[in-house]
C-alpha positions as CSV (number, residue, x, y, z in Angstrom):
1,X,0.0,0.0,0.0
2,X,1.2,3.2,-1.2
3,X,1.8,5.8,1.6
4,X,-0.6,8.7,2.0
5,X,0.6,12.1,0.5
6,X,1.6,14.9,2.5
7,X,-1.3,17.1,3.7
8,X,-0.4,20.6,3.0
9,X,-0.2,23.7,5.3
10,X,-2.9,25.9,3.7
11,X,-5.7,24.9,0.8
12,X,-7.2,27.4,-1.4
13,X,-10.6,27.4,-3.2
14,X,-13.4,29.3,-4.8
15,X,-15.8,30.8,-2.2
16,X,-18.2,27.7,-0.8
17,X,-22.4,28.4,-0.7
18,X,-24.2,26.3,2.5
19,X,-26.6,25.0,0.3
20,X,-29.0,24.1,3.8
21,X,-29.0,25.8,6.7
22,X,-31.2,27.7,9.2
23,X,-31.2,31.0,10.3
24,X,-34.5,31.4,12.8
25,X,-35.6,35.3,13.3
26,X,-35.5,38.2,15.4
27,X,-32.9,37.9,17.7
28,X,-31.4,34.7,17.0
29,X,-31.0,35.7,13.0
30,X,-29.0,38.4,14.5
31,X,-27.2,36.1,16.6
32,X,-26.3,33.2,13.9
33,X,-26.2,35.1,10.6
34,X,-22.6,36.2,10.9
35,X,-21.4,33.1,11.0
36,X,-22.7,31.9,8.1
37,X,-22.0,34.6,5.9
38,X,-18.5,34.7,7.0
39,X,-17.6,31.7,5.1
40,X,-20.2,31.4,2.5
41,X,-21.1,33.2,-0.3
42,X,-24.9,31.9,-0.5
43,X,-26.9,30.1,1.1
44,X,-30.4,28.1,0.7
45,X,-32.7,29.1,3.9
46,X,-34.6,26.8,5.4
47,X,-38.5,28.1,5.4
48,X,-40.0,26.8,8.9
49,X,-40.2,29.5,10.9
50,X,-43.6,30.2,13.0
51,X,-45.2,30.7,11.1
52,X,-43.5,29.2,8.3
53,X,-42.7,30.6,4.9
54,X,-45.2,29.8,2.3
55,X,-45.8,32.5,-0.3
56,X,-44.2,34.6,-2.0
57,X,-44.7,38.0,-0.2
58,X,-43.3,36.0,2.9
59,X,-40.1,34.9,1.4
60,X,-39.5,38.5,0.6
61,X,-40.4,39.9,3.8
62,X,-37.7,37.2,4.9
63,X,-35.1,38.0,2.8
64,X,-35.2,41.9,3.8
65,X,-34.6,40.7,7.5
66,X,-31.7,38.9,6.7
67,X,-30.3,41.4,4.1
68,X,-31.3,43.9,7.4
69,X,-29.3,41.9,9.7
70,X,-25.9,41.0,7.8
71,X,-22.8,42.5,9.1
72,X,-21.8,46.0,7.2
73,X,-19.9,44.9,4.5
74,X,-20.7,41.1,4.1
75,X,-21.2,39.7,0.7
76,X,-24.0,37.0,1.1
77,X,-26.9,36.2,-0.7
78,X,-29.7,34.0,0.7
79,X,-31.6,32.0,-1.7
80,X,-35.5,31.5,-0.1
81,X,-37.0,28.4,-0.1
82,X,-40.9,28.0,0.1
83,X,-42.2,25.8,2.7
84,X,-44.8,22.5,0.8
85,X,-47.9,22.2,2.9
86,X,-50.9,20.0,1.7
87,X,-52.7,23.4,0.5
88,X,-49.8,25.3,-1.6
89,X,-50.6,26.3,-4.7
90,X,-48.8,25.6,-7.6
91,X,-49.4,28.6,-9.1
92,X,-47.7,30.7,-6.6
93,X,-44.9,28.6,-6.2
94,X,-43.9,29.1,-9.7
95,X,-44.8,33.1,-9.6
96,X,-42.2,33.0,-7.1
97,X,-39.5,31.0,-9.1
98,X,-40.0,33.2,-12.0
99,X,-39.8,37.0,-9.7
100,X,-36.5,35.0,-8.7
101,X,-37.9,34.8,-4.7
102,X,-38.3,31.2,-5.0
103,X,-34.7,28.9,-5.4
104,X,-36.6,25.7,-4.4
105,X,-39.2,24.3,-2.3
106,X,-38.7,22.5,0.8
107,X,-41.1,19.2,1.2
108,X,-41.2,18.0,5.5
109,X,-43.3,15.2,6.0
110,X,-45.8,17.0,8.7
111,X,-44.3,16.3,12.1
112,X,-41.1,14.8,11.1
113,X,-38.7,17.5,13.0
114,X,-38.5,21.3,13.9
115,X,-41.7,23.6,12.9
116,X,-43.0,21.1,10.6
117,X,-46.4,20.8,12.1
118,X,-47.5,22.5,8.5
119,X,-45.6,20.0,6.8
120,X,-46.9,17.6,4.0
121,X,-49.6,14.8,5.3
122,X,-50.5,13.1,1.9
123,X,-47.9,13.3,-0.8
124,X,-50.7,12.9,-3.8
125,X,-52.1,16.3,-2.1
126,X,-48.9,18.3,-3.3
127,X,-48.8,16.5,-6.7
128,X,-50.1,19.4,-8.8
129,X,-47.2,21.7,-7.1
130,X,-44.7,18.6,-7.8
131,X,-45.9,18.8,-11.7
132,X,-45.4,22.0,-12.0
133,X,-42.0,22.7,-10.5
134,X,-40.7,19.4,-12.5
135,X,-42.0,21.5,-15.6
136,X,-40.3,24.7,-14.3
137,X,-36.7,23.1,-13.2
138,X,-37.7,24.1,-10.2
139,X,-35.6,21.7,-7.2
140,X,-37.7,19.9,-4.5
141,X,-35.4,19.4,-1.1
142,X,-37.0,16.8,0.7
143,X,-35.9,16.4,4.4
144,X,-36.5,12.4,4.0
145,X,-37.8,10.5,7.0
146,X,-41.6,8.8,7.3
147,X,-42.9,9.5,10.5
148,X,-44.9,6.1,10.8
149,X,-44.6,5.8,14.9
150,X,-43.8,2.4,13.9
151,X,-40.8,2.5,12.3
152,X,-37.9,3.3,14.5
153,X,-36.2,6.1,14.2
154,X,-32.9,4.8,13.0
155,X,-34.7,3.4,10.0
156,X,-37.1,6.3,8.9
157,X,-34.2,7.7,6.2
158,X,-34.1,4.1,4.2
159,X,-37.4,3.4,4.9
160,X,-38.4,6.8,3.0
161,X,-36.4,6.4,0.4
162,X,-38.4,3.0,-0.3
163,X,-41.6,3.7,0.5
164,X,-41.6,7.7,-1.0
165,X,-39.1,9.1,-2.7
166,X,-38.4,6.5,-5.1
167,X,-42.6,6.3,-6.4
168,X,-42.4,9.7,-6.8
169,X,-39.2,9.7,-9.1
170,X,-40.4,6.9,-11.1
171,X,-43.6,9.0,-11.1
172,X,-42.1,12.2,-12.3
173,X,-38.4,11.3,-12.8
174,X,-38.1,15.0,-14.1
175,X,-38.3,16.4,-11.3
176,X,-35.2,17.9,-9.8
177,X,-34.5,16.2,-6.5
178,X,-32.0,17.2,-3.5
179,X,-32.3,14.8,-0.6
180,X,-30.7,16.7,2.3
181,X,-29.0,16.1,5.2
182,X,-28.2,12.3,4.2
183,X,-27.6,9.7,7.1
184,X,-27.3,6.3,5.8
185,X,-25.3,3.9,3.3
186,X,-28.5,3.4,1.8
187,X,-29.0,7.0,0.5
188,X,-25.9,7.1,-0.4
189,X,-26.4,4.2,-2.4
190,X,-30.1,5.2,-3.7
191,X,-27.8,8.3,-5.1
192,X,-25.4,6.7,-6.2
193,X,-27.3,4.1,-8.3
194,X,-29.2,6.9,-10.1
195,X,-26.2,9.1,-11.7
196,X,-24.7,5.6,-12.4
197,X,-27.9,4.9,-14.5
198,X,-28.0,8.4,-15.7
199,X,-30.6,10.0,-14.0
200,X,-29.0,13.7,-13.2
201,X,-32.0,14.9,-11.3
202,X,-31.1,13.7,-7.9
203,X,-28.6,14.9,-5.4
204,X,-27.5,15.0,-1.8
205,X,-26.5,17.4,1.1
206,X,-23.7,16.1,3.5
207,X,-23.7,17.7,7.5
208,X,-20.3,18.3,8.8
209,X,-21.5,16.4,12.0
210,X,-22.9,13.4,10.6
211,X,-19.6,13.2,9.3
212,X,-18.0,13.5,12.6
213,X,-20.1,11.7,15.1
214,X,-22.0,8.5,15.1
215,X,-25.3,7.8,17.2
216,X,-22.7,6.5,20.1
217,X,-21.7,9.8,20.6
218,X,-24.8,11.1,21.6
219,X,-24.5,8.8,24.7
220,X,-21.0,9.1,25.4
221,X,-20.8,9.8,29.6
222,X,-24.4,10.6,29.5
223,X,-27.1,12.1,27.3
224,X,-25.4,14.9,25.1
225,X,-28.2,17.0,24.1
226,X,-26.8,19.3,21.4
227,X,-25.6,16.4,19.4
228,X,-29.5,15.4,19.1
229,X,-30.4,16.4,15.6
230,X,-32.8,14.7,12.9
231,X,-32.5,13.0,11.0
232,X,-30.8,11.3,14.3
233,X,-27.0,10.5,13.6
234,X,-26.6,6.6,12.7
235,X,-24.3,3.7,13.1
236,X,-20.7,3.6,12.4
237,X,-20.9,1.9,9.1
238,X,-23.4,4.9,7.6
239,X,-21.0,7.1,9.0
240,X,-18.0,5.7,7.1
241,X,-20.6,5.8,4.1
242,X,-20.9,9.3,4.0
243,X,-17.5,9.7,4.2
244,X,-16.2,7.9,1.1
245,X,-19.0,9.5,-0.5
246,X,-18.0,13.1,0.7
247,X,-14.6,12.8,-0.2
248,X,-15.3,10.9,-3.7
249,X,-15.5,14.0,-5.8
250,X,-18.8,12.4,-6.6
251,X,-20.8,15.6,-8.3
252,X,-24.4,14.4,-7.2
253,X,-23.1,15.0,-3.3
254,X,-22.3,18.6,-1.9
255,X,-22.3,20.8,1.1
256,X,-25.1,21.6,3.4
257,X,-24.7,21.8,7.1
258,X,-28.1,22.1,8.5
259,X,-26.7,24.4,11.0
260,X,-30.1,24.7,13.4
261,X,-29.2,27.0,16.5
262,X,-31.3,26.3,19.6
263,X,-30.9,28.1,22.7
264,X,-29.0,26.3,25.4
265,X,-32.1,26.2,27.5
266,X,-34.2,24.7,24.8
267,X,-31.5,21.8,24.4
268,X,-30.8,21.3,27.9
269,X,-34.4,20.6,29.0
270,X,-36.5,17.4,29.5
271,X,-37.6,17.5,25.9
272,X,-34.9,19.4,23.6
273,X,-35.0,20.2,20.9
274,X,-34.0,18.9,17.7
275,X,-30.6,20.6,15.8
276,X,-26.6,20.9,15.9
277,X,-25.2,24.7,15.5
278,X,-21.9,23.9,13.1
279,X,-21.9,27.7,12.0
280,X,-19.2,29.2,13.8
281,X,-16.8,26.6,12.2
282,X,-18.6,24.9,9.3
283,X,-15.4,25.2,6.8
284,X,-13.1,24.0,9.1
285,X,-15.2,20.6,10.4
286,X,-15.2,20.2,6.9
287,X,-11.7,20.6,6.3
288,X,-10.7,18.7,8.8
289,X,-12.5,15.5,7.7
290,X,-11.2,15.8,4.2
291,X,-8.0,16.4,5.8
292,X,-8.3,13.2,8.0
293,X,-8.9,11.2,4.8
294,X,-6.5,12.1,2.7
295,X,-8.9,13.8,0.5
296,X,-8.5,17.9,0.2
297,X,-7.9,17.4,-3.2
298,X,-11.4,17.1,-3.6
299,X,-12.7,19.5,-0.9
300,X,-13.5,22.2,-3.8
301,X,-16.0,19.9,-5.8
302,X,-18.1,19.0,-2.4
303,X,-17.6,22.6,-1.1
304,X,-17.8,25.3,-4.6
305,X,-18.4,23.1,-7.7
306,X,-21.2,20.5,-7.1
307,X,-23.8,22.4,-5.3
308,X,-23.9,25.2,-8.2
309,X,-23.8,23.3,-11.1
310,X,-26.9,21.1,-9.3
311,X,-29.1,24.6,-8.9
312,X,-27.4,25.7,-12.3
313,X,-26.3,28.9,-10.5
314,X,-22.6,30.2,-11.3
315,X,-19.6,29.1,-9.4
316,X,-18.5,32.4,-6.8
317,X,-15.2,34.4,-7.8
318,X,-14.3,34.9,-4.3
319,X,-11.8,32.6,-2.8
320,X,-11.1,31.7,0.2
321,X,-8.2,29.8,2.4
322,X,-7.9,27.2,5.3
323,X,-4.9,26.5,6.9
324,X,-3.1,23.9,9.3
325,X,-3.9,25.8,12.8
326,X,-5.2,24.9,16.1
327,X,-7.8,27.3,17.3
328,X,-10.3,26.3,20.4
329,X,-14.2,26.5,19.5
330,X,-16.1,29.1,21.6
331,X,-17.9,27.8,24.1
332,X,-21.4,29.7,22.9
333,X,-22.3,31.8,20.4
334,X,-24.7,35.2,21.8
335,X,-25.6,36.2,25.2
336,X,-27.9,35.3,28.0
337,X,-31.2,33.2,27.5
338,X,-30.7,33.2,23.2
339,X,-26.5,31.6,23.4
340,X,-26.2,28.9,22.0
341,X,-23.4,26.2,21.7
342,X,-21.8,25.5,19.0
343,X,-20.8,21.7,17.7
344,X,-17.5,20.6,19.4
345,X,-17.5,23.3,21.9
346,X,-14.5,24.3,23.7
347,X,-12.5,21.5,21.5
348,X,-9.5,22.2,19.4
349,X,-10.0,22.0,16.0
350,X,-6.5,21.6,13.6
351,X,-7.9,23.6,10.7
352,X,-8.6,27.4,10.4
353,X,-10.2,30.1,7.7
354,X,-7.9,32.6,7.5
355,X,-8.8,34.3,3.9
């Protein structure tokens, strides 16, 4: 066996976009936006808020808030999302992909995870809206669980991917398909298997902490409530799955970190909430992983080239540079009741922005 390569000092590569993350309001908006648009040029916003975003006029009411609440100077461009409930209508939805308000819709089975009480009950309910943005281009991100109480929890990714996401590609197999936040070898697979039989309309997001931890580390000494996210993290072997498929240069798989700030009192509570803040140091989780396997090589495709040429938007100018560097993870992000703490708190991570 050959011996790995050297890993270099710094890396350099075109601006990255967090093509999933969330943001809240008010407050907390103010609180997490920085972060974000620190490192990334764009980024797709997650729509379920209270009450969630589903039209048109309150996307752009949205979009002015975070425009509002940027840092002076940043360079950032959200890109709204419209939140699928059993009553949108399809002619709105594609209103608001022509003005340019709309990037995509988000589909959450109803009850699945946070604010998605609104979400879809019935997927033959949202097939007119499904129809049209397939005629339109228009991409469908799906957070992919079934919330059938009977299926256990570890198993709701694959079991979706069986029971829903495939009838519905074979039903409309043009329709433009991100499934986010993948947890399993079996989406990685169900991927995979369709760019392998030339079917360019599906892709995946990859969380830097699904990449990090497994579901043991939620237990680890005790329950360790801001490593609770959903989809839940899985077993070892999915883990090592979304690795080799991170790291591939595969072009169907790309970055989204699903960054979902909670306050600390939220998480720490005897029902917490569900969500892992990686935004204060998405890039170098990232970095570190592709560092780790031998992989930076490919870092640009999963971070700056795949996730554009998927939403056929244009790769950024802007660069930016990592280097080899300890640096310590803050212990919270924000003040009093709205802090929250971000993934690997207090821990030293080997890999730094600097540029």
């Amino acid at each position: 066996m050959l011996p790995m390569p050297p890993t270099p000092d710094t890396i350099t590569i075109r601006r990255p976009d967090d093509w999933h993350v969330h943001f809240r309001d008010g407050a907390m908006l103010r609180t997490v936006l920085p972060w974000t648009a620190g490192q990334f040029a764009r980024a797709i916003v997650m729509p379920n808020l209270v009450p969630p975003v589903t039209d048109v006029a309150a996307a752009r009411g949205y979009r002015e808030r975070i425009l509002a609440a940027l840092p002076e100077g940043a360079d950032f461009t959200p890109l709204m999302t419209c939140y699928l409930t059993d009553a949108t209508d399809p002619a709105e939805v594609a209103r608001g992909h022509q003005e340019g308000v709309f990037t995509a819709v988000k589909l959450y089975p109803a009850y699945a995870t946070t604010h998605s009480a609104h979400g879809v009950t019935d997927m033959d309910r949202v097939m007119p809206v499904l129809e049209r943005m397939a005629a339109i281009g228009m991409p469908l991100l799906i957070h992919g669980e079934v919330t059938d109480p009977e299926v256990d929890i570890f198993d709701r990714e694959a079991v979706f991917i069986e029971r829903v996401l495939d009838p519905l590609r074979r039903r409309l197999p043009e329709l433009r398909v991100v499934l986010e936040h993948v947890t399993t070898e079996e989406a990685v697979a169900y991927v995979e298997n369709a760019r392998a039989n030339s079917e360019p309309n599906v892709a995946a997001t990859i969380t830097a902490h699904h990449l990090i931890i497994n579901r043991n580390a939620i237990f680890q000494g005790g329950i360790r409530p801001h490593l609770y996210c959903l989809p839940i993290a899985k077993r070892e072997t999915h883990r090592r799955a979304l690795r080799r498929a991170a790291t591939s240069g595969h072009p169907a798989f790309f970055l989204g970190t699903d960054s979902a700030p909670h306050a600390i009192p939220t998480k720490e509570t005897a029902c917490g909430c569900a969500g892992v803040f990686t935004a204060a140091s998405a890039l170098e989780l990232y970095a570190e992983v592709f560092a780790e396997d031998g992989a930076l090589d490919k870092f640009e495709a999963f971070a700056s080239l795949n996730g554009p040429a998927f939403y056929r938007l244009p790769v950024n100018e802007g660069r930016v540079t990592l280097c080899r560097e300890e640096w310590t993870v803050p212990e919270r992000i924000g003040e009093g009741e709205l802090a929250v703490m971000p993934f690997r708190a207090g821990e030293t991570l080997r890999w730094r922005l600097i540029a």
